[in-house]
C-alpha positions in Angstrom: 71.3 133.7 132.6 72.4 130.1 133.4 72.3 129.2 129.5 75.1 132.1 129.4 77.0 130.7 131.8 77.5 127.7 130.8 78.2 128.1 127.8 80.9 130.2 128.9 82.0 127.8 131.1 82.4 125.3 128.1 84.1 127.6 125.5 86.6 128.4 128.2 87.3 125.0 129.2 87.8 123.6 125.5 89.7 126.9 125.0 91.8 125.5 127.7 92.3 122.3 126.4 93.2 123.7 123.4 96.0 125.6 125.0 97.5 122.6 126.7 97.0 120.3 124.1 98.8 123.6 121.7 101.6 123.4 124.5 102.3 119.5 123.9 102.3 119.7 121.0 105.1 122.9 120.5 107.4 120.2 123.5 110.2 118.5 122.1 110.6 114.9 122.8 112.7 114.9 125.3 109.8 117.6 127.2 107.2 115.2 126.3 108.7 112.1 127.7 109.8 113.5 130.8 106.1 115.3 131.5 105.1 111.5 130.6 107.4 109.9 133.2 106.3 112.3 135.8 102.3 111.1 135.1 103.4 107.8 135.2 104.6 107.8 138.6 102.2 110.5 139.9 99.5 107.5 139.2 101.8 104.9 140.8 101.9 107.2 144.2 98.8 107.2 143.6 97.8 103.9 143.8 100.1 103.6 146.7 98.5 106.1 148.6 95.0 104.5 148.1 96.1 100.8 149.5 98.0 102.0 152.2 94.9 103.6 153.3 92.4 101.5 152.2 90.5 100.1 154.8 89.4 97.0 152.8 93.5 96.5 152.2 94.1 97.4 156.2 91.2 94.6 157.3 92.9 92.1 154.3 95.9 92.3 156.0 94.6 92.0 159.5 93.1 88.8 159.4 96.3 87.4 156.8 98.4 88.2 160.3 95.5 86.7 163.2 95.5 83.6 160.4 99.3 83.4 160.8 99.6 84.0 164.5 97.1 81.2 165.2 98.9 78.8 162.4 102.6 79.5 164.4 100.1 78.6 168.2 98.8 75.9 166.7 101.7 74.8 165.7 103.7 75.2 169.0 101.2 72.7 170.6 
């Protein structure tokens, strides 16, 4: 029963791809570079998104401004 299944489940998902790849294909240029453009930024909102809430980039930046503060004390002495 599982056998059946999956191969279900993998004739539809390459019939899916496919489709989409049918769909690209049929886009005029213009289409094409503007679904482009939106992946583009998608993966750059992305990557903000994951170093704004990074805790390795939140602990980075932590000890960058303790290093600072003491630099400025230091220097006020």
């Amino acid at each position: 029963m599982n056998k059946i299944l999956d191969l279900e489940k993998a004739m539809m998902e390459k019939f899916d791809k496919a489709d989409a790849d049918e769909k690209t294909r049929n886009m005029s240029a213009a289409e094409r570079l503007a679904l482009q453009e939106e992946e583009d930024h998608a993966k750059e909102v992305q990557g903000r998104f994951i170093q704004k809430f990074s805790p390795a980039w939140r602990k980075k930046n932590k000890n960058k401004k303790k290093a600072s503060k003491l630099s400025r004390k230091k220097n006020r002495k």
